[in-house]
C-alpha positions as a printed NumPy array, in Angstrom:
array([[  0.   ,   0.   ,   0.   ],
       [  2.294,   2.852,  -1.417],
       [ -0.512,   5.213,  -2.719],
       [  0.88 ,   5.305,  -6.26 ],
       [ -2.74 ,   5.819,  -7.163],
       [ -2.571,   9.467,  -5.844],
       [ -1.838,  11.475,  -8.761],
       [  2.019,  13.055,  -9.058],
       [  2.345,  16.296,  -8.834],
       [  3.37 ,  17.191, -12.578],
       [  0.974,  20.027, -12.431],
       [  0.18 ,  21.399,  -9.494],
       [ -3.453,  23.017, -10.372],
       [ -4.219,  19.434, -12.276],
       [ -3.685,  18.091,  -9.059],
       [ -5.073,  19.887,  -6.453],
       [ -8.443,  19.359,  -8.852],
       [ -7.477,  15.066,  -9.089],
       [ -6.865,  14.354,  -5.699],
       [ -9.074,  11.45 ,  -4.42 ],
       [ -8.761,   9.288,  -1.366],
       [-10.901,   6.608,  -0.912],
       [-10.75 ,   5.791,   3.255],
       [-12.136,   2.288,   3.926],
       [-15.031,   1.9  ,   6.788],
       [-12.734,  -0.706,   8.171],
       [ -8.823,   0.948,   6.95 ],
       [ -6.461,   0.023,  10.13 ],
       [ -3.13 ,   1.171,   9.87 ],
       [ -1.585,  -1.88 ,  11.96 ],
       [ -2.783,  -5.029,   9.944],
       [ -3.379,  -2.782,   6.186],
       [ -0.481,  -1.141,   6.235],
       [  2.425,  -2.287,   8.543],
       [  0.767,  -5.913,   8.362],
       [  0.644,  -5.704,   4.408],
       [  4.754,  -4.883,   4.237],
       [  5.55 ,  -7.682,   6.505],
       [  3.547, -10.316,   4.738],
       [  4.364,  -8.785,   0.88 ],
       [  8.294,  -7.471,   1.431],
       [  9.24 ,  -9.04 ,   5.375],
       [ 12.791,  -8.532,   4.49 ],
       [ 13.136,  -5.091,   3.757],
       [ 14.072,  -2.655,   6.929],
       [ 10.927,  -0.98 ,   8.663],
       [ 13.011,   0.79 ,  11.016],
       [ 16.957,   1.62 ,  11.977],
       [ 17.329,   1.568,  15.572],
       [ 20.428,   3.884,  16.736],
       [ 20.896,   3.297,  20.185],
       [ 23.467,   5.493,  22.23 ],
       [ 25.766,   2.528,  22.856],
       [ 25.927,   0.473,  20.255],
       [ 26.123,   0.319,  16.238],
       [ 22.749,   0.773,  14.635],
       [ 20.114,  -2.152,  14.205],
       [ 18.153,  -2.631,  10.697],
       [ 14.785,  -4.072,  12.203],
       [ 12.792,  -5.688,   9.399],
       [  9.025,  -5.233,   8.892],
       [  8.304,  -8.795,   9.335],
       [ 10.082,  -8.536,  12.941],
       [  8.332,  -5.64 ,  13.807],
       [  5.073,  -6.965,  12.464],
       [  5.439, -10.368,  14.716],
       [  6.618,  -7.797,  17.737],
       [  3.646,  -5.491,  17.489],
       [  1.458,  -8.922,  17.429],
       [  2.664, -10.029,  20.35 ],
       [  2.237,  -6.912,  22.403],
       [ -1.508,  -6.903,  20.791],
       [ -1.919, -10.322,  22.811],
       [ -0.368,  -9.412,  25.37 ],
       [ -2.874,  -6.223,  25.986],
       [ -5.791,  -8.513,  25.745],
       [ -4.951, -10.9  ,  28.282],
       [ -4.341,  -8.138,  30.47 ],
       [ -7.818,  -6.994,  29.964],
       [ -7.343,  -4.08 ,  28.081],
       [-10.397,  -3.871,  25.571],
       [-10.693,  -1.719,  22.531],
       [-11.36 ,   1.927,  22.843],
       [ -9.645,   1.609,  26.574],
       [ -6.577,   4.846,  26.725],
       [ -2.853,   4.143,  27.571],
       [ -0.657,   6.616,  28.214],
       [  3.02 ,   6.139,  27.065],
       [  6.077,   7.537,  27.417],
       [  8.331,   5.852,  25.636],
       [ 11.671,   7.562,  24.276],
       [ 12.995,   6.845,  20.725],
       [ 13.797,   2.773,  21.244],
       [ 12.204,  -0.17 ,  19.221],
       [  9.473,  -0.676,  22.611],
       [  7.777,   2.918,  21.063],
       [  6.85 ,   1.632,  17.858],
       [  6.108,  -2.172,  19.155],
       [  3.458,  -0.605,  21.806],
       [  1.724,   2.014,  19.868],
       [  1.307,  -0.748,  16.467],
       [  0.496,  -3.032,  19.184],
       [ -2.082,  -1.325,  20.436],
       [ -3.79 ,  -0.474,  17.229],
       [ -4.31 ,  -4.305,  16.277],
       [ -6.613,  -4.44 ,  18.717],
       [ -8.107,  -0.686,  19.769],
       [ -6.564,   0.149,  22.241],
       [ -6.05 ,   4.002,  22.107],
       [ -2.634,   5.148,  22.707],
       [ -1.76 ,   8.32 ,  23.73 ],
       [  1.807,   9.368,  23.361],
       [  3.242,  11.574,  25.732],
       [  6.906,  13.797,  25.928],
       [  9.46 ,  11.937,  28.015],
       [  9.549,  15.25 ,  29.467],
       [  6.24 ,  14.926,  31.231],
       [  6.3  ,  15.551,  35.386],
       [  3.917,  13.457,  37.778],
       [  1.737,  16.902,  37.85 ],
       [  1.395,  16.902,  34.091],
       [  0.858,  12.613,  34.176],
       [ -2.035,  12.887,  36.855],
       [ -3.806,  15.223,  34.211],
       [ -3.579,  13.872,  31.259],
       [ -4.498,  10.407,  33.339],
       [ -7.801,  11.985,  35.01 ],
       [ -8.582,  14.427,  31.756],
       [ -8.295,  10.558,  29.533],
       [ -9.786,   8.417,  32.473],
       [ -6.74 ,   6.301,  30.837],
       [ -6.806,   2.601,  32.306],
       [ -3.036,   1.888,  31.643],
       [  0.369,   3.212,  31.18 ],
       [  3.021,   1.928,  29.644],
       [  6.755,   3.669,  30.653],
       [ 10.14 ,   2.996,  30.862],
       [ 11.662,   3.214,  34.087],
       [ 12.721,   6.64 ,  34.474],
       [  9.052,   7.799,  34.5  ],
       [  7.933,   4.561,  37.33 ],
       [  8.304,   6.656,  40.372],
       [  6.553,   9.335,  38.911],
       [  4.037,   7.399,  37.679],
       [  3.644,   5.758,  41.255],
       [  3.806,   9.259,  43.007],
       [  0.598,  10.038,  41.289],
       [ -1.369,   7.124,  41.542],
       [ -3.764,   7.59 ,  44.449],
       [ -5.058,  10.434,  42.588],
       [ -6.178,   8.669,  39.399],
       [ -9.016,   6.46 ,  40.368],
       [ -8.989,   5.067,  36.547],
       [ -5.729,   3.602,  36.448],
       [ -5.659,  -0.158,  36.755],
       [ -2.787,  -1.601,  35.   ],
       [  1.036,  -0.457,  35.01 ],
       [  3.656,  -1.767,  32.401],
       [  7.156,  -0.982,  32.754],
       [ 10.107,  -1.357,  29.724],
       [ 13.204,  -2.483,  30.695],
       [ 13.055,  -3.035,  34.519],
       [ 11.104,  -5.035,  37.12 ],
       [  9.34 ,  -3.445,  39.903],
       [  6.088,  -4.552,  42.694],
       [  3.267,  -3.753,  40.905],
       [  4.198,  -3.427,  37.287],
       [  4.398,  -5.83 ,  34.145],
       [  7.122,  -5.809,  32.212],
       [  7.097,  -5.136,  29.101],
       [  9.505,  -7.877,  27.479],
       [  8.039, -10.262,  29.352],
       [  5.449,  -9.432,  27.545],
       [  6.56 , -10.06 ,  23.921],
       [  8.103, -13.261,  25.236],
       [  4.9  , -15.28 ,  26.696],
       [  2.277, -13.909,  23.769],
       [  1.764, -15.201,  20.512],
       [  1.445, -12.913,  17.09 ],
       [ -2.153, -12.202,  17.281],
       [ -3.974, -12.803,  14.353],
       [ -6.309, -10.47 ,  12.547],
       [ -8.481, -12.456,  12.966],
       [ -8.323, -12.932,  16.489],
       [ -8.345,  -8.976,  16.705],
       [-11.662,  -7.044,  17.5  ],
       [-13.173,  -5.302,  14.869],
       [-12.076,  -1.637,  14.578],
       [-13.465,   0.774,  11.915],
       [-11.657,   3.698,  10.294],
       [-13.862,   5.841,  12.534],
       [-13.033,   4.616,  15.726],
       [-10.381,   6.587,  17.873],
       [ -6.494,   4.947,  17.121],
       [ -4.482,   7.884,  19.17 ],
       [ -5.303,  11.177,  21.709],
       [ -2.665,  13.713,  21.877],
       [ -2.482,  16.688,  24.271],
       [ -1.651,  20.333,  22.524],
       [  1.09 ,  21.558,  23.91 ],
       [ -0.473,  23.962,  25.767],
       [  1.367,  27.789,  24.999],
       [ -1.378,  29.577,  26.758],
       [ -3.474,  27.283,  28.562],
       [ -3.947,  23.563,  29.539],
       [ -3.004,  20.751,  26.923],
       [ -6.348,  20.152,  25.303],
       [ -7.221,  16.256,  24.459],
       [ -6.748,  15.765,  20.453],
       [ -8.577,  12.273,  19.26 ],
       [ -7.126,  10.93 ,  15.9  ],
       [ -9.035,   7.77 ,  14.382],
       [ -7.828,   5.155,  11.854],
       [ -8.609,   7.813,   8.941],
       [ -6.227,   9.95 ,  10.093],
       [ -3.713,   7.805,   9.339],
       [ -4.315,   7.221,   6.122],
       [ -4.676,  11.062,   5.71 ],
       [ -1.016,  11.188,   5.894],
       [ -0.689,   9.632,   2.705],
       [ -1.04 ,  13.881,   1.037],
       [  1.825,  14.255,   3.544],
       [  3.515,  11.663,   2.372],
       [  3.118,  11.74 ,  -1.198],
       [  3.213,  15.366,  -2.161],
       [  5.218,  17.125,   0.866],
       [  7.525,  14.887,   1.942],
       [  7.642,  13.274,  -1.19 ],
       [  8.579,  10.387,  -0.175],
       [  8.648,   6.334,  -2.131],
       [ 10.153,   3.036,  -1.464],
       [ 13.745,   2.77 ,  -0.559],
       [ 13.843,   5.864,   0.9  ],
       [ 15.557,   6.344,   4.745],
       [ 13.337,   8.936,   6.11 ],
       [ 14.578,  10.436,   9.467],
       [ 12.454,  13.108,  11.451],
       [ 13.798,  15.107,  14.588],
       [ 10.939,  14.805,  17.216],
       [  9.887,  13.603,  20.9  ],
       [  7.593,  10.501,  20.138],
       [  5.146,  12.504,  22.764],
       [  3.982,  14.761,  19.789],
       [  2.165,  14.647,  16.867],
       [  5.135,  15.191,  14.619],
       [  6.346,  11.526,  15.314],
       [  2.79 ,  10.408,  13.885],
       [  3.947,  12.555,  10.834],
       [  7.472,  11.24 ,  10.305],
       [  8.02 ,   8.501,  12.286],
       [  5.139,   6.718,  11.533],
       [  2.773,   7.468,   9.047],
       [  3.689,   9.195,   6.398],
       [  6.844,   7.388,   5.887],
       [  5.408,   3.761,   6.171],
       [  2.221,   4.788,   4.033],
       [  4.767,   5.205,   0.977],
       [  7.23 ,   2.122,   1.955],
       [ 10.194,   4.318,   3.325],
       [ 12.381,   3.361,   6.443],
       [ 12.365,   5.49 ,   9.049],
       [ 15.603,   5.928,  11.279],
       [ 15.037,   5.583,  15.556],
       [ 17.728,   7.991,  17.097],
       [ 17.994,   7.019,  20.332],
       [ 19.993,  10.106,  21.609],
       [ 19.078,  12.83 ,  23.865],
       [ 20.383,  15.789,  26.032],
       [ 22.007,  18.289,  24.108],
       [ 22.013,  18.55 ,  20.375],
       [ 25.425,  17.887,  18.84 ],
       [ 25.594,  18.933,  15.193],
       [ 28.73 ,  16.576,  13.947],
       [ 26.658,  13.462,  15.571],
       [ 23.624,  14.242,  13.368],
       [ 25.764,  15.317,  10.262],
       [ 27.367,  12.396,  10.727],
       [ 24.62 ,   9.857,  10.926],
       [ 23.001,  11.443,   7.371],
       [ 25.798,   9.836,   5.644],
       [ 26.337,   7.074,   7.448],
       [ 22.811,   5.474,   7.291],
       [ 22.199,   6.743,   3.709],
       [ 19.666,   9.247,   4.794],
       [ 17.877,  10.714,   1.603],
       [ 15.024,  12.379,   3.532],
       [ 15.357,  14.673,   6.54 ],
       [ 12.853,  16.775,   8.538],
       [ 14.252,  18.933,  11.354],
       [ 12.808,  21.897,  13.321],
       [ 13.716,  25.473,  12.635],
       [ 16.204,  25.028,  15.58 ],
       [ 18.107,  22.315,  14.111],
       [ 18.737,  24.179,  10.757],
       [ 19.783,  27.223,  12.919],
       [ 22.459,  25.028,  14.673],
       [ 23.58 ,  23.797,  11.519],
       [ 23.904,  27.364,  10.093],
       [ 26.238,  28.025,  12.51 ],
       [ 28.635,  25.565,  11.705],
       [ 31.188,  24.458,   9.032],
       [ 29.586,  22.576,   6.502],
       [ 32.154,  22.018,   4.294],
       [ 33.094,  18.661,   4.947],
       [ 29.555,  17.529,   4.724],
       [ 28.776,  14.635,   2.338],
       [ 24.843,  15.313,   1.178],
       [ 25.124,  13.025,  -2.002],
       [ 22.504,  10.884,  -0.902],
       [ 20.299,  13.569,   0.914],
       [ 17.722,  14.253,  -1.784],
       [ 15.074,  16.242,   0.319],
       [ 14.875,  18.33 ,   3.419],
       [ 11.658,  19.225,   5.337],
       [ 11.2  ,  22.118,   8.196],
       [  8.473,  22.218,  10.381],
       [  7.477,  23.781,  13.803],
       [  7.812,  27.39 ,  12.816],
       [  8.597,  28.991,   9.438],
       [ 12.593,  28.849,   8.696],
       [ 14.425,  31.855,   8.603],
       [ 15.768,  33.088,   4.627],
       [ 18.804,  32.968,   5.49 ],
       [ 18.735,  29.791,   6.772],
       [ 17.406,  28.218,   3.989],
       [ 20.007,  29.805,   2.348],
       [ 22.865,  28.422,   4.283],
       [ 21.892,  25.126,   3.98 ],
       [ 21.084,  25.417,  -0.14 ],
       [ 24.727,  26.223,  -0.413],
       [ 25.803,  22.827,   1.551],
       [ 23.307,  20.389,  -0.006],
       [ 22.16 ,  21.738,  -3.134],
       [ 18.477,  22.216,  -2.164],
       [ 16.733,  23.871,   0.1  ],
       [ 14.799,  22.979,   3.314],
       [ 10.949,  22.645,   2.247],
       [  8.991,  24.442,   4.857],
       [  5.356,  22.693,   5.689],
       [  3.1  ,  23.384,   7.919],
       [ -0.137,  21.35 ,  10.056],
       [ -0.899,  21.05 ,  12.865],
       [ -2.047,  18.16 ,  15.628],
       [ -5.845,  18.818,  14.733],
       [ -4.431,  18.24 ,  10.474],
       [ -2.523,  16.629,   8.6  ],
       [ -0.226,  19.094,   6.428],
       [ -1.944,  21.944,   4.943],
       [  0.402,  23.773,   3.381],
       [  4.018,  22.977,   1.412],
       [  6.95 ,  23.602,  -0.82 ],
       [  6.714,  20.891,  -3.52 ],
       [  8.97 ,  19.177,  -5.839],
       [  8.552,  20.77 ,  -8.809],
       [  6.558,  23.793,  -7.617],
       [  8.984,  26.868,  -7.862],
       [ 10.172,  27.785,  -4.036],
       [  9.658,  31.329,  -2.62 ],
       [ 12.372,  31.537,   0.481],
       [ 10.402,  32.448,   3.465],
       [  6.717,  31.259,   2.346],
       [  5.313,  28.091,   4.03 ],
       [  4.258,  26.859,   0.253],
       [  0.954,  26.172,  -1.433],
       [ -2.153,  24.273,  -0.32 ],
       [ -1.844,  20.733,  -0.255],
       [ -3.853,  18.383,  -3.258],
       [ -6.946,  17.036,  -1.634],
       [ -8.129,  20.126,   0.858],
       [ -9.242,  23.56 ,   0.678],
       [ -7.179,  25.448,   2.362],
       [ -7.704,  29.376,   2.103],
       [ -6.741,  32.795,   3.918],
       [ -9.749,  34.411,   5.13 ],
       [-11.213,  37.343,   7.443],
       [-12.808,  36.282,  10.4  ],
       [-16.089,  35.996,   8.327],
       [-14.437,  33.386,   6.456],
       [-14.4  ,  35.76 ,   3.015],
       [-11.408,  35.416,   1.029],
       [ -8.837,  38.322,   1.944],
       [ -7.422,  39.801,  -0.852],
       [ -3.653,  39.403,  -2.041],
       [ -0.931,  40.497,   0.302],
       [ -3.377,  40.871,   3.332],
       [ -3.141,  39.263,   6.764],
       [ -6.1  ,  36.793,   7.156],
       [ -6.678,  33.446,   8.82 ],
       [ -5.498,  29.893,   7.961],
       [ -8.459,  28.456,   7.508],
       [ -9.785,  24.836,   5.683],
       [-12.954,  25.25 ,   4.153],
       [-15.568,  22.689,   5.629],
       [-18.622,  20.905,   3.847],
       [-22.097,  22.483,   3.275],
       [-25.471,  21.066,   3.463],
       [-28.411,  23.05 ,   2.347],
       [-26.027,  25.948,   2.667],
       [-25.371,  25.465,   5.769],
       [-21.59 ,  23.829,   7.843],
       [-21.82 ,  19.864,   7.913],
       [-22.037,  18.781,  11.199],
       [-18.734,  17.486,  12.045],
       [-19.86 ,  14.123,  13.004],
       [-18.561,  10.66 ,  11.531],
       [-21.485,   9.758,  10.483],
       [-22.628,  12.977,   8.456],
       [-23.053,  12.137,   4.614],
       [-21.163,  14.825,   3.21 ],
       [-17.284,  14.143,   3.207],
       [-15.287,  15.501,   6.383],
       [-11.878,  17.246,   5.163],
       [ -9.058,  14.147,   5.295],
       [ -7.064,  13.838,   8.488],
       [ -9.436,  16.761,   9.876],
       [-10.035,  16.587,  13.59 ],
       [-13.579,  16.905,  14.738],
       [-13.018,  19.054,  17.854],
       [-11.382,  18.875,  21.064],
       [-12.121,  15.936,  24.203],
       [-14.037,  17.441,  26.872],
       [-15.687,  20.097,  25.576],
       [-19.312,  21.19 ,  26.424],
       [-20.15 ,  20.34 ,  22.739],
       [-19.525,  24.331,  21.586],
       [-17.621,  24.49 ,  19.13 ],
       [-18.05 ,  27.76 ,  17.445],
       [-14.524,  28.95 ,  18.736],
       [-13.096,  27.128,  15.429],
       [-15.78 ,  25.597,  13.611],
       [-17.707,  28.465,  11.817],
       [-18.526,  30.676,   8.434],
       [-18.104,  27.426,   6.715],
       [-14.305,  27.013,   7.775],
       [-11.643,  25.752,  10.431],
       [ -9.964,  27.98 ,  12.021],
       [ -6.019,  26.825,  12.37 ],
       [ -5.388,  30.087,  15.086],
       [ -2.962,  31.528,  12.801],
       [ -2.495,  34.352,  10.508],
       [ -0.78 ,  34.393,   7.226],
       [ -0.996,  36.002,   3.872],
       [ -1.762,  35.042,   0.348],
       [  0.275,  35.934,  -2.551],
       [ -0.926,  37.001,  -6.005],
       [  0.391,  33.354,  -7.18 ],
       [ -1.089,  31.502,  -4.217],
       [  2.123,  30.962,  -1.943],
       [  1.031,  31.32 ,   1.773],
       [  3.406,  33.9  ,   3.781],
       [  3.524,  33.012,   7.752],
       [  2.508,  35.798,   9.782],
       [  1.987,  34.395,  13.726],
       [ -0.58 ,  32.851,  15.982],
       [ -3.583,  35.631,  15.993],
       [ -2.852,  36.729,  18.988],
       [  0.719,  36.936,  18.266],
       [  0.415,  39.984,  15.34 ],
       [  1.699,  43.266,  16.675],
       [ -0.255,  46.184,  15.859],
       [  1.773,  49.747,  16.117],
       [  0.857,  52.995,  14.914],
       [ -1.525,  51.577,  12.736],
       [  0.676,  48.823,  10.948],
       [  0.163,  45.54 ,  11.204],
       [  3.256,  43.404,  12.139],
       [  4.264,  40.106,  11.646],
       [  6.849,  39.032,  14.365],
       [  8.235,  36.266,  11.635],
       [  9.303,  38.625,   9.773],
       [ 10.907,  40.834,  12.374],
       [ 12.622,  37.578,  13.697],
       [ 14.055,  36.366,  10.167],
       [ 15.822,  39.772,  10.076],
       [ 17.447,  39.465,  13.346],
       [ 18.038,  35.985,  12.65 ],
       [ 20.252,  36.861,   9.702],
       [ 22.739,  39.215,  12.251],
       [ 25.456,  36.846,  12.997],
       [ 25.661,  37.582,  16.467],
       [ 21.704,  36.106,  16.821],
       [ 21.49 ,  32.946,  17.824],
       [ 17.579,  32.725,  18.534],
       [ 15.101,  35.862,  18.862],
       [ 11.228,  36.008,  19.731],
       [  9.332,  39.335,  19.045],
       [  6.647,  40.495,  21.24 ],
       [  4.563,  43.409,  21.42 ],
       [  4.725,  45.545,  24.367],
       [  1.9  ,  48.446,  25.228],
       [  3.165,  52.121,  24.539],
       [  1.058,  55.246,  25.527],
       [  1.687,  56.702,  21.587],
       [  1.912,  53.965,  19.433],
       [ -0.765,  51.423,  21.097],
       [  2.33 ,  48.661,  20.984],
       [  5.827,  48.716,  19.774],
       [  7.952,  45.616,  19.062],
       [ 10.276,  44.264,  20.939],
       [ 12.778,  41.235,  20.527],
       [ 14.083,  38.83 ,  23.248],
       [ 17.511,  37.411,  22.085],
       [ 19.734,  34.755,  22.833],
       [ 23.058,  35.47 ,  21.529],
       [ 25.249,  33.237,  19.438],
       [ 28.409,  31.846,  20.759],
       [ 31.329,  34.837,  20.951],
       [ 29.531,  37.623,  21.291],
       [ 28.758,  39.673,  24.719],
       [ 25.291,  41.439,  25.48 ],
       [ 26.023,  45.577,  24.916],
       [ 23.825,  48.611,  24.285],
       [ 25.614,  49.106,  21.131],
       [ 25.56 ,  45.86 ,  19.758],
       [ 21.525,  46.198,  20.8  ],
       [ 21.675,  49.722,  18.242],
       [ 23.484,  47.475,  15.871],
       [ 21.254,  44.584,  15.57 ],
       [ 18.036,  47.591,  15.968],
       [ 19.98 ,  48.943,  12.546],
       [ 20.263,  45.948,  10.883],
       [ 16.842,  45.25 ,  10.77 ],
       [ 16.209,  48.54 ,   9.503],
       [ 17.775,  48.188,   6.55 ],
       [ 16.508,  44.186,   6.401],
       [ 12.918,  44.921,   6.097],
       [ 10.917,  47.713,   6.481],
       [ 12.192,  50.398,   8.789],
       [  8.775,  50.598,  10.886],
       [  9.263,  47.087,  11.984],
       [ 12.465,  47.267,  13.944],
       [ 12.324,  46.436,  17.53 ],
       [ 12.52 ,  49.681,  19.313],
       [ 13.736,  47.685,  22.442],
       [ 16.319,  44.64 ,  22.502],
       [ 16.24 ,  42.249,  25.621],
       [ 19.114,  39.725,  25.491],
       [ 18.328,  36.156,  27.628],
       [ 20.473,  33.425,  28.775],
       [ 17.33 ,  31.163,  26.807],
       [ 14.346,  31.891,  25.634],
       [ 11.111,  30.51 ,  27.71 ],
       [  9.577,  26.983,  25.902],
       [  6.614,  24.749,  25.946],
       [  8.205,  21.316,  26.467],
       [  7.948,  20.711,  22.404],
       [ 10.391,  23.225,  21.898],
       [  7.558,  25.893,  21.188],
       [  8.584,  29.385,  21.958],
       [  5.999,  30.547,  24.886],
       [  5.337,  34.037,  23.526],
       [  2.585,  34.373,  25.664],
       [  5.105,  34.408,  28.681],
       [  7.384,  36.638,  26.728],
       [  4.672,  39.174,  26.441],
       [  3.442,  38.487,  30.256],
       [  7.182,  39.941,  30.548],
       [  6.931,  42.608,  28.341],
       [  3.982,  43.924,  29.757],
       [  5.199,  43.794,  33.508],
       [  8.101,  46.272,  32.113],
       [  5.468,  49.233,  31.211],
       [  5.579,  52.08 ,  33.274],
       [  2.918,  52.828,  35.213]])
C-alpha cells in the first residue's frame, strides 16, 4: 500500500483538482499497512534503531510486524479492551513503535506523551483521559507511582526495561504472547479513535486531540506530495515521540509510501557533527528537522559535509528563517521545504517538488483540501493581506456539515472533529463554513502562503500591522543572533511597539551598542517601521516542552516592564 494511485504532482493546479482518497469503513493502519509490508516485502528494513551505545540495528518489517502482534496479545490478556486509553512515554527505542502498532491491532487508544512529562502533568492527562493503563520505561515509574492515588482510573502499570512490585514488564510481555492474528483482533473501523494527543499547551492547559484510523491514512497527502517520499527511501524526522510530529514522520507518512524510518535514540544536548554524521552514514535521503536544528547547523562548518545521498529536506514547527534556507542550499544543493499542520491536520500547506520555491513562504495548499486565507467571516482576503489559515468545511443546504462521523457529506481528510471534553460548543473554530487553524498568514498574487503568527501573536503599532516572523528572520540573519522572539509591548503613543528577546550566538557579549546594531540591521533588512525599538538579550528563551517558543510568557514579561 504505497498510494501510487494518488496522482504526481506534474501540475500542481491538475492536481489539487485530481486528488481522491478513498478511506475504507474498516482501513487500520496496523494489519493494512504495517501488516501488508511484513507479509508482501518481510525482508526489507521498517526501522533503523540507533541506540546510544551500540552500532545501529536494521529491524525488518516482518520482525516488527510479529513484535507489534505479540504486544496486541499481550494487551488482551491483560484486559485491556478496545477503545480503553494508555498513556506512554516511551523515548525513541524499538518498545515505542512495538506498543503504539500493538495497540492499534486491537483498539486500544494510545496516547503518546513527551518523556519530558512531570507526575503533575501525568495525573492530568491520566484523570482528563480516564486512561486505564500506562506503559513507561523506568525513568518515568516513580513518577508514575507518586501520582497514583489520585487517578481512580488507572488499573494496570507496564514498565520497559526493569522489574518493579506492581508493574508488568514489558519484554516479558513479547516473550509469553503469541502474534495475534487479525483475525483474532476485535473489529475496529476507520472511525473509531487509534491515538489522543495533548496540545502543547502555549497559553493554557493541553487540550485532548482524538485521531481515528482515517487519520492515518490522511497522511498519505503528507507523504506523497510534501515529503515526497517512495520506497527505498531512509526517512529520518527530529521529534519527541510525545507529539504529533512523530505520527507525521516517524510513523505514518513514511510507512504509508514504503520508506524506512531511522530511531535515534539520543538525547540531552544537540550535537551537530553526531547528526551530520549519521546522514551519511545510514544513507539518509530524507530529513525533517525543526527550525532550531537548521539554525544550529547554520552556525557551523559545513564544508566537509557529504549530502550526495540527501535528496530532500523538510522544516516544520515554525517557518525557517531566509537565510537559513540559504545556508543550507549552499551545503546540499536544495533547500529545506517548509510545511506546515498542525495536531488537529494533517499538512496543509508545502513547498513541492517541482513547484517553484519562494524563500520564506510556508508553500501552497496541499492536493486534496481547501485550504484558504480568510477574514474572520471566512471571506477570502485579498492578495498580500493578513487573514486566517483556515480549511474550508462541507455544506449542506447551505449550511456547515455537522462534524460528526457519520454525516453524509465528506469531512476534510485527516481533519479533527473538535477537542475531548468540551461542552459540545464548538463555534470557537468551527464556523462561516471554515476551520480555524489560530494563525495568521498572507496570500500571494500566485497563491504561496506567507507566515505571519498565531492571531494573537500579530503586533499592531501605529496603525501597521506586524508580523513578528518577519521581524525575527531579520534578526536571525545578524550573525551575532542565535535565537530571537518578538513580542509586542503596550506604549502610551503607538498602542504597541515591538520588541525582541535574544539569545546570543556563541562569541559575542550582550552591549547597548551591539543592541543599536542589531536595531539597525533590521532597519535596513525589512521595512524600517518594523524594527524592535527595544532589545532584551536572555540566557534562553522561555519553551513549551515541544520546543515551542511561549510568547505568551514573553509578552506576560513585556507587559510587567510598562511604566505605570
Amino acid at each position: 500500500m504505497t498510494f501510487d494511485l494518488l496522482p504526481a504532482m506534474d501540475d500542481y493546479e491538475a492536481c489539487r483538482r485530481d486528488v481522491r482518497l478513498e478511506i475504507p469503513d474498516d482501513f487500520n493502519f496496523a494489519w493494512d499497512v504495517v501488516g501488508q509490508h511484513a507479509r508482501q516485502r518481510g525482508d526489507d528494513v521498517a526501522f533503523i534503531a540507533v541506540p546510544t551505545d551500540g552500532p545501529p540495528r536494521p529491524v525488518t518489517f516482518g520482525a516488527f510486524d510479529d513484535a507489534a502482534a505479540r504486544v496486541a496479545r499481550g494487551l488482551l490478556r491483560l484486559g485491556l479492551n478496545p477503545g480503553d486509553r494508555v498513556l506512554s512515554m516511551i523515548p525513541r527505542i524499538p518498545a515505542f513503535y512495538e506498543a503504539m502498532i500493538g495497540a492499534m491491532k486491537v483498539g486500544v487508544v494510545s496516547m503518546p506523551g513527551t518523556n519530558l512529562l512531570t507526575s503533575n502533568d501525568i495525573a492530568y492527562r491520566l484523570r482528563a483521559s480516564g486512561a486505564k493503563a500506562v506503559i513507561v520505561t523506568a525513568e518515568h515509574a516513580d513518577k508514575v507511582d507518586a501520582i497514583r492515588a489520585q487517578c481512580p482510573s488507572l488499573e494496570l502499570s507496564i514498565l520497559i526495561g526493569a522489574d518493579r512490585p506492581g508493574w508488568t514488564r514489558f519484554e516479558t510481555l513479547l516473550a509469553t504472547a503469541e502474534p495475534l492474528e487479525r483475525s483474532e483482533a476485535p473489529v475496529t473501523r476507520a472511525t473509531d479513535t487509534m491515538l489522543v494527543y495533548f496540545t502543547s499547551g502555549t497559553t493554557a492547559h493541553p487540550k485532548m486531540v482524538a485521531r481515528d484510523f482515517a487519520y492515518g491514512l490522511a497522511h498519505a497527502l503528507t507523504g506523497k506530495y510534501w515529503m515526497a517520499l517512495r520506497p527505498g527511501d531512509v526517512h529520518w524526522t527530529l521529534t519527541d515521540t510525545g507529539w504529533a510530529k512523530a505520527a507525521w514522520g516517524l510513523v505514518f507518512p513514511p510507512w504509508l509510501m514504503g520508506a524506512t524510518t531511522v530511531l535515534f535514540e539520543g538525547g540531552g544536548k544537540f550535537d551537530v557533527p553526531t547528526h551530520l554524521s549519521l546522514i551519511e552514514t545510514l544513507g539518509v535521503t530524507s530529513f525533517c528537522a525543526p527550525p532550531t536544528v537548521y539554525r544550529l547547523f547554520a552556525q557551523h562548518d559545513l564544508g566537509g559535509f557529504d549530502a550526495s545521498r540527501l535528496r530532500r529536506s523538510l522544516s516544520a514547527g515554525e517557518p525557517l528563517n531566509p537565510e537559513v534556507i540559504r545556508v543550507w542550499k549552499d551545503a546540499t544543493g536544495h533547500a529545506p521545504a517548509d510545511g506546515y499542520g498542525q495536531t488537529e491536520t494533517v499538512n496543509l500547506v508545502a513547498n513541492f517538488p517541482g513547484v517553484s520555491l519562494r524563500p520564506g513562504s510556508m508553500g501552497k495548499p496541499v492536493p486534496g483540501l481547501d485550504v484558504r486565507v480568510v477574514d474572520a467571516q471566512g471571506r477570502e482576503v485579498g492578495p498580500n493581506e493578513v487573514g486566517n489559515i483556515a480549511v474550508r468545511l462541507p455544506t449542506v443546504d447551505g449550511r456547515t456539515a455537522n462534524p460528526d462521523p457519520k454525516a453524509a457529506e465528506p469531512w476534510p481528510l485527516g481533519l479533527f472533529r473538535g477537542y475531548e471534553s468540551e461542552d459540545g460548543d464548538r463555534s470557537a473554530y468551527f464556523h462561516h463554513g471554515h476551520y480555524f487553524t489560530g494563525d495568521t498568514a498572507t496570500r500571494d498574487e500566485d497563491g504561496y502562503i506567507w507566515f505571519v503568527g498565531r492571531a494573537d501573536d500579530v503586533i499592531s503599532s501605529a496603525a501597521y500591522r506586524i508580523s513578528p516572523f518577519e521581524v525575527e528572520s531579520a534578526l536571525q540573519e545578524h550573525p551575532a543572533v542565535a535565537e530571537a522572539a518578538v513580542v509586542a509591548k503596550p506604549d502610551a503613543l503607538r498602542g504597541h511597539i515591538v520588541v525582541a528577546f535574544i539569545v546570543l550566538a556563541a562569541g559575542h557579549g550582550a552591549s547597548d551598542a551591539l543592541a543599536s546594531e542589531i536595531q539597525q540591521h533590521v532597519k535596513t533588512t525589512t521595512a524600517p517601521y518594523k524594527y524592535p525599538r527595544e532589545i532584551y538579550f536572555r540566557e534562553q528563551l522561555p519553551k513549551t516542552i515541544s520546543g515551542k517558543i511561549r510568547r505568551v510568557q514573553l509578552r506576560a514579561q513585556a507587559q510587567a516592564m510598562v511604566k505605570p
